[in-house]
C-alpha atoms as a printed R data frame, in Angstrom:
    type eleno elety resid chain resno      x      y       z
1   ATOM     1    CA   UNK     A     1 -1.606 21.792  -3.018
2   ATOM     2    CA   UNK     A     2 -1.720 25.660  -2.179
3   ATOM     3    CA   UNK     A     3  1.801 26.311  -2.313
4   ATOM     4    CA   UNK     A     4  5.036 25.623  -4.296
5   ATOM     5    CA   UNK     A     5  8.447 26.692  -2.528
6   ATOM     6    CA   UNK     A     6 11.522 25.505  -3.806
7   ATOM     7    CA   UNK     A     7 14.578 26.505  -2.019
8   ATOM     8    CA   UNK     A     8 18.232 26.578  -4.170
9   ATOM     9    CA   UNK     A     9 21.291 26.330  -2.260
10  ATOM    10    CA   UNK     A    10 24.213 27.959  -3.413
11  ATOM    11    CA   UNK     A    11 27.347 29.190  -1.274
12  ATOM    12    CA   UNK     A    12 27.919 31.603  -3.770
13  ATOM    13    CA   UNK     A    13 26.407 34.529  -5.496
14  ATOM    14    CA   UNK     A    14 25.069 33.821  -8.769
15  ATOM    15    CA   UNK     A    15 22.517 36.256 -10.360
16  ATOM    16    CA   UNK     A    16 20.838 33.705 -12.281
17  ATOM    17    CA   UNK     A    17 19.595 32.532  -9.235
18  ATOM    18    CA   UNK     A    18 16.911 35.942  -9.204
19  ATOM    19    CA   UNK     A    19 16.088 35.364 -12.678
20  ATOM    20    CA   UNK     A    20 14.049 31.981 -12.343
21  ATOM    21    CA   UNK     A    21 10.475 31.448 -12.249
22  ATOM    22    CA   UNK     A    22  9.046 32.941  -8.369
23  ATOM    23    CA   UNK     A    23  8.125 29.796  -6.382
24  ATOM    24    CA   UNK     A    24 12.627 29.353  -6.238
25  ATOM    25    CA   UNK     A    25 14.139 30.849  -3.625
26  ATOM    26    CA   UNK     A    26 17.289 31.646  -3.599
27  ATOM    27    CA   UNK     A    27 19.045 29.884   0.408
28  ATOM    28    CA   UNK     A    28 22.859 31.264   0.900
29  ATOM    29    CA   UNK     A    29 24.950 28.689   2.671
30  ATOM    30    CA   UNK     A    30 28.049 29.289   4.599
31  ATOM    31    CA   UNK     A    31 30.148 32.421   5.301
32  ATOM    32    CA   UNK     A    32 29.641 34.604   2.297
33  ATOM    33    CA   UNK     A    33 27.800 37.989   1.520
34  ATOM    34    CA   UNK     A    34 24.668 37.236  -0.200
35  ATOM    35    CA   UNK     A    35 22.106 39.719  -0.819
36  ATOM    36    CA   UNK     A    36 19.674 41.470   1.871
37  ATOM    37    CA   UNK     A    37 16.731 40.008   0.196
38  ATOM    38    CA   UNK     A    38 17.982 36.422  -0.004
39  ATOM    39    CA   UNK     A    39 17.605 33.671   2.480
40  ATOM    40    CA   UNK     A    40 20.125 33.161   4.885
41  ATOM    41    CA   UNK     A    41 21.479 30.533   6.876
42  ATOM    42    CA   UNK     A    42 23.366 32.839   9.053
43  ATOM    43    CA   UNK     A    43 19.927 34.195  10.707
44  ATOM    44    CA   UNK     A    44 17.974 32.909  13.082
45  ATOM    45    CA   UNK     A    45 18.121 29.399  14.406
46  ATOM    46    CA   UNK     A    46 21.244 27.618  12.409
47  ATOM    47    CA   UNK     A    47 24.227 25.579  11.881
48  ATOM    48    CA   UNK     A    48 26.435 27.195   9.641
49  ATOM    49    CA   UNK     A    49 29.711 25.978  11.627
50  ATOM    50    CA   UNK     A    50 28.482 22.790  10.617
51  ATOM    51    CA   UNK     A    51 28.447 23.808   6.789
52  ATOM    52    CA   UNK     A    52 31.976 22.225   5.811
53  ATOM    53    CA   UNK     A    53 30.874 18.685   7.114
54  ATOM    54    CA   UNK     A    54 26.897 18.998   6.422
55  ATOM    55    CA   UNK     A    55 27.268 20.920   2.925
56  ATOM    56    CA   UNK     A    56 23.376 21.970   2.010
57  ATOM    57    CA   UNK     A    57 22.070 19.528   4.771
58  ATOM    58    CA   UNK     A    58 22.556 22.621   7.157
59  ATOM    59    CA   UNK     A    59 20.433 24.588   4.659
60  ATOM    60    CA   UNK     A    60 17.461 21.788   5.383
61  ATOM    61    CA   UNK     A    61 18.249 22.552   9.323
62  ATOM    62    CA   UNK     A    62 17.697 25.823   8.757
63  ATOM    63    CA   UNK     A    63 14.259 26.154   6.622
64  ATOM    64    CA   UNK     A    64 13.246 23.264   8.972
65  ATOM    65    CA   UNK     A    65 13.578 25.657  12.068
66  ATOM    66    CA   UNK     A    66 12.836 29.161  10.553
67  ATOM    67    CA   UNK     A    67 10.743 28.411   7.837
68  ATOM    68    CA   UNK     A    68  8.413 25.926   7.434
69  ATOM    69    CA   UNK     A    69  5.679 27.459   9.823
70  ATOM    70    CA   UNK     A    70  4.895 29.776   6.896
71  ATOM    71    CA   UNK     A    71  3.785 27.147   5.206
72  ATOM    72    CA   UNK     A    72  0.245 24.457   5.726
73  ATOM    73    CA   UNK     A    73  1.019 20.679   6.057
74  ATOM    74    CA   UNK     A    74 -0.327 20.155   2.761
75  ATOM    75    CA   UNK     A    75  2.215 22.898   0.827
76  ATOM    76    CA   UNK     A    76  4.668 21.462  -1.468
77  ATOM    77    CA   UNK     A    77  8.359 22.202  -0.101
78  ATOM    78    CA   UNK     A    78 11.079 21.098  -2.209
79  ATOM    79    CA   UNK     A    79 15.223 21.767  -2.503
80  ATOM    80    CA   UNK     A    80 17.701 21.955  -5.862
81  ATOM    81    CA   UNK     A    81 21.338 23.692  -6.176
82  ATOM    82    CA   UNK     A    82 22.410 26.285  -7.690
83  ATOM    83    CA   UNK     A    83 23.499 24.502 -10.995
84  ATOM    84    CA   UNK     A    84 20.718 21.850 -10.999
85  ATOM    85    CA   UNK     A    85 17.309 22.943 -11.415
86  ATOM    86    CA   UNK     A    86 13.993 21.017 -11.492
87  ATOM    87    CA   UNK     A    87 12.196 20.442 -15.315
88  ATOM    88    CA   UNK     A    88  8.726 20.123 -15.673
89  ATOM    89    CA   UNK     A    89  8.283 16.585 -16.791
90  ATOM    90    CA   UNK     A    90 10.952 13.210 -17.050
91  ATOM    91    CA   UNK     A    91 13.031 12.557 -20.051
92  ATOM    92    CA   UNK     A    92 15.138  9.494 -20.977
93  ATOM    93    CA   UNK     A    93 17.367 11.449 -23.769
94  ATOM    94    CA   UNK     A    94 18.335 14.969 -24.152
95  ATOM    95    CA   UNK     A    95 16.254 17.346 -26.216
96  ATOM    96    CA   UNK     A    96 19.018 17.834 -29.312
97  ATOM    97    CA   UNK     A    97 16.581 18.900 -31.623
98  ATOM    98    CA   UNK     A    98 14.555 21.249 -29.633
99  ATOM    99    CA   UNK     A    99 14.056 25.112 -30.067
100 ATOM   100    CA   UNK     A   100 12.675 25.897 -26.775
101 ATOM   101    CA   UNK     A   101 14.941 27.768 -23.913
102 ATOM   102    CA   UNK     A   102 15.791 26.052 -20.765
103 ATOM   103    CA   UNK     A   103 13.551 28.279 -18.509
104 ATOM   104    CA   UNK     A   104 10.760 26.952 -20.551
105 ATOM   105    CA   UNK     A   105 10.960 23.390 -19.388
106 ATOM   106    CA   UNK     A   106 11.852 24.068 -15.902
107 ATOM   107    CA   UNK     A   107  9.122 23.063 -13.521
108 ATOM   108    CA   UNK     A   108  5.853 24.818 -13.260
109 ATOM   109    CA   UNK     A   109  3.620 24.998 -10.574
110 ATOM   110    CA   UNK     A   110  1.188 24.122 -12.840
111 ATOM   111    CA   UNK     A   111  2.071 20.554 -13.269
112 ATOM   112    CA   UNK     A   112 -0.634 18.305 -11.980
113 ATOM   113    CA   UNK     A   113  1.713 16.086 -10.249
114 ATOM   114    CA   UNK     A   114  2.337 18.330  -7.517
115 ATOM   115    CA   UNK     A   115 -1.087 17.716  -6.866
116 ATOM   116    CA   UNK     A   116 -1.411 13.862  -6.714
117 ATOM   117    CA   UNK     A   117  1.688 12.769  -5.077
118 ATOM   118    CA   UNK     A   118  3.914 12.766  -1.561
119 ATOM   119    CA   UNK     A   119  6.992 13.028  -3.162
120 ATOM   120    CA   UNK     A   120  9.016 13.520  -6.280
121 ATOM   121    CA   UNK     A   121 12.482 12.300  -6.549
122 ATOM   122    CA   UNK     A   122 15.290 13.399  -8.904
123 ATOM   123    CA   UNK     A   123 15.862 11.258 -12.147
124 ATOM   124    CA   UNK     A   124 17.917  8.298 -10.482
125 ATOM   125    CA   UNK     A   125 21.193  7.236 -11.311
126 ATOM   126    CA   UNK     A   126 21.000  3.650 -12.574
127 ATOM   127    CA   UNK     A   127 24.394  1.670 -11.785
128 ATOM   128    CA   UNK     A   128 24.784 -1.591 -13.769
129 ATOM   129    CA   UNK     A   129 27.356 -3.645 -12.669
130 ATOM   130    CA   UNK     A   130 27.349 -2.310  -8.860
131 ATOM   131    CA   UNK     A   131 24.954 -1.646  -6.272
132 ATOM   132    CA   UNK     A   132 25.224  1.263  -4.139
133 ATOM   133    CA   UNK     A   133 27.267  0.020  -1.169
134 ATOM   134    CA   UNK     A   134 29.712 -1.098  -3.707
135 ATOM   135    CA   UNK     A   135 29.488  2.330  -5.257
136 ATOM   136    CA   UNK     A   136 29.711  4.337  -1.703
137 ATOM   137    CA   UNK     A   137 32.788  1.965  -1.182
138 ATOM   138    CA   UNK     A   138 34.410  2.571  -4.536
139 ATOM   139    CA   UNK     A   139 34.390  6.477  -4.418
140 ATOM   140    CA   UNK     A   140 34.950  6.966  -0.501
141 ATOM   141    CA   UNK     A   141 37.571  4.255   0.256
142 ATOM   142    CA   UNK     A   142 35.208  3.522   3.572
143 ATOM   143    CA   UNK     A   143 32.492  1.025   4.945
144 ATOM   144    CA   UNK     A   144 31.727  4.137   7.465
145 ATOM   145    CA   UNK     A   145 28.039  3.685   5.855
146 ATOM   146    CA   UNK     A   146 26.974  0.162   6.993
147 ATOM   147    CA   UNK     A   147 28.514  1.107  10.183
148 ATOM   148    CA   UNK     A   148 26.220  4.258  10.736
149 ATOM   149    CA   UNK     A   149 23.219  2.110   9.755
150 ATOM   150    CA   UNK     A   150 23.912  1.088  13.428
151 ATOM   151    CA   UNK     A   151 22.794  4.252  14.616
152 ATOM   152    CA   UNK     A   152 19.013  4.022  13.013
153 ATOM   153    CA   UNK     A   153 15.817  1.597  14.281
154 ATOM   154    CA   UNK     A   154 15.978 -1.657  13.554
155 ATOM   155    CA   UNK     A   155 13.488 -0.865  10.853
156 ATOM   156    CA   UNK     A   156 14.574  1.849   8.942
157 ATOM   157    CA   UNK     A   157 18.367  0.182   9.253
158 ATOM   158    CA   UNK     A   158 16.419 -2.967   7.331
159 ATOM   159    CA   UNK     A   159 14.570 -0.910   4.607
160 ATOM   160    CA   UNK     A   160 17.934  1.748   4.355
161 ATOM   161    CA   UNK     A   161 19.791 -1.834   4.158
162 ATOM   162    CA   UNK     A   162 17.721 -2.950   1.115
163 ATOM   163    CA   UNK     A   163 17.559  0.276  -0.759
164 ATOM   164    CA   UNK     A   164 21.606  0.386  -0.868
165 ATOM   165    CA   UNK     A   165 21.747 -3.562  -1.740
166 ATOM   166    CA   UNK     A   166 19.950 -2.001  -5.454
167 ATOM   167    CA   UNK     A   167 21.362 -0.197  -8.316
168 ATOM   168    CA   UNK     A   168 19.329  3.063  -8.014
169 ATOM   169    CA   UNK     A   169 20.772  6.568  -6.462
170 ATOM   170    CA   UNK     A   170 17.987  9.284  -6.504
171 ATOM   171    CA   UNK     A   171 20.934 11.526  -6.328
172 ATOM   172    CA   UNK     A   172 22.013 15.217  -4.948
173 ATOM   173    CA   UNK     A   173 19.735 15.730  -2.167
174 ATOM   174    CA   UNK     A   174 16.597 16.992  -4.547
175 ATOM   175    CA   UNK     A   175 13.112 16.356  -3.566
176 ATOM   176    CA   UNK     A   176 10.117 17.840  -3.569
177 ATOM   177    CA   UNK     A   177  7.267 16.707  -0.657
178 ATOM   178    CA   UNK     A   178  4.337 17.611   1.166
179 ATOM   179    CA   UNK     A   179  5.556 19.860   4.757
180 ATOM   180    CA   UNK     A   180  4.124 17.364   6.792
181 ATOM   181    CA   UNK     A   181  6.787 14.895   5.478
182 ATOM   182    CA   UNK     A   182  9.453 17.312   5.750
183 ATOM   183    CA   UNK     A   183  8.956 17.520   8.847
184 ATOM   184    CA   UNK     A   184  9.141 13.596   9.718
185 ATOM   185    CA   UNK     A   185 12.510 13.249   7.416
186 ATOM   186    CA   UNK     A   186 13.939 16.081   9.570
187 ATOM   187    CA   UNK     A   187 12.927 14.856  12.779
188 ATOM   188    CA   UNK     A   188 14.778 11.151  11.608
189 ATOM   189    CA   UNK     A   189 17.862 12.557   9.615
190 ATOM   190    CA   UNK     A   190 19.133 15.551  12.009
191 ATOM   191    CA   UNK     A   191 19.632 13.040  15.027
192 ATOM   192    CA   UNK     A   192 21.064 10.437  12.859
193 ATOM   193    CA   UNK     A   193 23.459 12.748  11.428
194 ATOM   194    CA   UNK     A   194 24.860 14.050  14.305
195 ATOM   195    CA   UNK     A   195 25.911 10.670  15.262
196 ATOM   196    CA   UNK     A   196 27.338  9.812  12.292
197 ATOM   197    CA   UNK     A   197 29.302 12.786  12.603
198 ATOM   198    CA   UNK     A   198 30.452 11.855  15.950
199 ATOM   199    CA   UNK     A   199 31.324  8.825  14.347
200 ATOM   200    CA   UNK     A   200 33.469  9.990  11.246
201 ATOM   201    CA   UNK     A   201 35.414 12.256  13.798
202 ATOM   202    CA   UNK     A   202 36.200  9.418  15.669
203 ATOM   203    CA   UNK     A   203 36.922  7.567  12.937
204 ATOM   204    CA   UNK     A   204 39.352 10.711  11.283
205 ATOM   205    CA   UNK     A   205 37.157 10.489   8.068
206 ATOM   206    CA   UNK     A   206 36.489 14.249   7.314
207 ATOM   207    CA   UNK     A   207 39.559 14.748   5.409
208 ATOM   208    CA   UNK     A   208 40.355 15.964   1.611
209 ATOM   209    CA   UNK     A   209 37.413 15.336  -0.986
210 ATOM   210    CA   UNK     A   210 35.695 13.040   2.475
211 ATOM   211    CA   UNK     A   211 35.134 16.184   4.800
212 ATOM   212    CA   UNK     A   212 31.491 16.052   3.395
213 ATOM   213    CA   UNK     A   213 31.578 12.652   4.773
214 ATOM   214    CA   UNK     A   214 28.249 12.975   6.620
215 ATOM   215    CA   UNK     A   215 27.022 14.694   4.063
216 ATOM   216    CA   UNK     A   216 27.481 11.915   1.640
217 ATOM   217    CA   UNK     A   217 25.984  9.414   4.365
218 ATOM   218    CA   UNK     A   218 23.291 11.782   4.898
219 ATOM   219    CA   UNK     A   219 22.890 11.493   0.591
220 ATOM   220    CA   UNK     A   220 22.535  7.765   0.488
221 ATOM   221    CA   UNK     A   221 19.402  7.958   3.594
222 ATOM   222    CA   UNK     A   222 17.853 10.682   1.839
223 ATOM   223    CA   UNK     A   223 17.653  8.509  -1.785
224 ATOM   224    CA   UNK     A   224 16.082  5.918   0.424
225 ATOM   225    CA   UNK     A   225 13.967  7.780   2.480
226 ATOM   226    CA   UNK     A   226 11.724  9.548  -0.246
227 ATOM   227    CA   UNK     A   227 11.863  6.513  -2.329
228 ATOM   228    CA   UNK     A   228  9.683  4.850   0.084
229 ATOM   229    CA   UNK     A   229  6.585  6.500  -0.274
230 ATOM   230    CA   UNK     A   230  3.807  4.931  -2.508
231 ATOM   231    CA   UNK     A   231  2.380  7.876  -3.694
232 ATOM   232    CA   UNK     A   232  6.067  9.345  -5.372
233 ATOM   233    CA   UNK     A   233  7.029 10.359  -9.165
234 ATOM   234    CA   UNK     A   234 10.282 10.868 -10.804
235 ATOM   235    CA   UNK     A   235 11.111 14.244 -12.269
236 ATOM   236    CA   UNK     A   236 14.503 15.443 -14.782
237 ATOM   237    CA   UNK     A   237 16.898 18.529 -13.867
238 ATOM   238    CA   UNK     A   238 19.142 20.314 -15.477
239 ATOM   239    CA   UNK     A   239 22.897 20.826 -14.461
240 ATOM   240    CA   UNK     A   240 23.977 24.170 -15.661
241 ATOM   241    CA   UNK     A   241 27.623 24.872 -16.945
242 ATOM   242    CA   UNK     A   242 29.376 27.904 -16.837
243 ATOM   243    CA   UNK     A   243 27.614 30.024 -19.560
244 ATOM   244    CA   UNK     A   244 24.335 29.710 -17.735
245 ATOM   245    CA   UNK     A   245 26.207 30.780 -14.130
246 ATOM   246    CA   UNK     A   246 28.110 33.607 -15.415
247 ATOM   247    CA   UNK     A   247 27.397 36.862 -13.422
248 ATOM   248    CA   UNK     A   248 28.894 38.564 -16.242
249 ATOM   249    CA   UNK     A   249 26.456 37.527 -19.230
250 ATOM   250    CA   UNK     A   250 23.484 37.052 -17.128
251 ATOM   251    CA   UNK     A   251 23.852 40.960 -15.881
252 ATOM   252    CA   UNK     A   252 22.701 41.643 -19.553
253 ATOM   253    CA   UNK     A   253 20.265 38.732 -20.066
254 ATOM   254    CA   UNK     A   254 18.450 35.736 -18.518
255 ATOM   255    CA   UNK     A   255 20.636 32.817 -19.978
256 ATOM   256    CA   UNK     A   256 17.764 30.078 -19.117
257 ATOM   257    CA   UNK     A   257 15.648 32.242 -21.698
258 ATOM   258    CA   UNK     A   258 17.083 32.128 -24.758
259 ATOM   259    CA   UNK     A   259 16.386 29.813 -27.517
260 ATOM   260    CA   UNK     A   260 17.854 26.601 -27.914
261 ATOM   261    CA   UNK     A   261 19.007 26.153 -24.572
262 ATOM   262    CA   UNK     A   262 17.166 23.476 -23.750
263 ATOM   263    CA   UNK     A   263 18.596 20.924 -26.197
264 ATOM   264    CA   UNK     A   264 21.748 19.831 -23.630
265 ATOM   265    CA   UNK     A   265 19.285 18.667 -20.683
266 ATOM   266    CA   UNK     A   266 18.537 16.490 -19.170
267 ATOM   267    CA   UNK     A   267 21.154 15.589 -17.072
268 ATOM   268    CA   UNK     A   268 20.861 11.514 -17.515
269 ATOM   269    CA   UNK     A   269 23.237  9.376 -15.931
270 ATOM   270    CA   UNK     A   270 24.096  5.788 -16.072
271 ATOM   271    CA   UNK     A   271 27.178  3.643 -14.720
């Protein structure tokens, strides 16, 4: 690996966001003001009309089109949010007892596995008395995803099939992979979204807390899709709360920094 970029997506200004180790870069989605030296959707080849149904997927569009021939094949290229950040190694409990600051166990581009692996998924979500068709079911009141599984290869539709008959959600769109592979999920996702998009229209599914509905398709694919390489590792993150996203304190400090603040994460969850 020569390179480490991580892009955060945020549709809002938060000044944390330029206080985090270099290799993040801040990517503003949607139709706010962020600053001249951030990323920005709204330039150069994008989708941003699309943001409401898409939510950060139109932030992959756009680093997919505008960005990624900065970067060699072989460059690690990864995505988090705003209020969940990559850490530097997997834990099963939270740190209670720890000194350290948050900032100190976010990921470093030191750390060897970026150098031995394809991908590196987001700590999953391990559901124990559902699997994850059960789950998508439950929370969105829809079978729209086994119907969009229509729209994929007979292969992928079998593997994607398999993956959501388990208990594990690699969850929130985080990954980290080589550009090369980037490139391939974007080449398979973009097409199949827009057809599930056609779909949900047709269907009247983008409504209320569903208007993200292809979004939340687009969720489940991407869990499968980077959980099918061989070469893949599992990595914690850290959802920050308000204290660590206020403009207000973090205007006098870096919140990530100070001690202690490490002893809430990870973010571990199990249903």
């Amino acid at each position: 690996m020569d390179k480490l970029q991580i892009f955060c997506s945020t549709l809002n200004y938060y000044n944390i966001l330029e206080k985090l180790p270099s290799y993040i870069s801040p990517l503003g989605l949607g139709n706010n003001i962020f600053p001249s030296n951030w990323l920005n959707e709204k330039k150069g080849i994008n989708i941003p009309k699309l943001n409401k149904y898409y939510g950060e997927f139109t932030g992959f569009y756009w680093i997919w089109k505008n960005k990624i021939q900065d970067l060699k094949k072989e460059d690690m290229i990864g995505f988090c949010h705003y209020r969940k950040l990559w850490m530097n190694d997997l834990y099963t409990h939270k740190n209670k007892s720890t000194f350290k600051s948050l900032y100190s166990n976010l990921l470093r581009i030191n750390n060897e596995i970026l150098n031995t692996v394809d991908a590196i998924q987001v700590q999953p979500i391990t559901f124990k008395n559902k699997n994850l068709f059960s789950d998508f079911e439950e929370v969105h009141k829809t079978n729209a995803l086994k119907d969009c599984m229509s729209f994929l290869s007979i292969d992928l539709k079998k593997e994607f099939f398999t993956h959501m008959s388990g208990q594990l959600l690699f969850p929130h769109n985080m990954f980290i992979t080589k550009v090369k592979h980037f490139e391939e999920y974007c080449a398979v996702i973009f097409p199949w979204l827009e057809k599930c998009m056609n779909y949900c229209h047709e269907k009247k599914l983008c409504n209320d807390y569903n208007m993200r509905m292809p979004a939340f398709l687009a969720e489940r694919f991407t869990s499968y899709w980077f959980n099918r390489f061989e070469k893949k590792s599992l990595l914690s993150y850290a959802r920050l709360g308000k204290f660590h996203l206020s403009n207000n304190i973090n205007s006098y400090i870096n919140t990530t920094k100070l001690p202690f603040t490490s002893y809430q994460y990870p973010s571990v969850h199990n249903f």
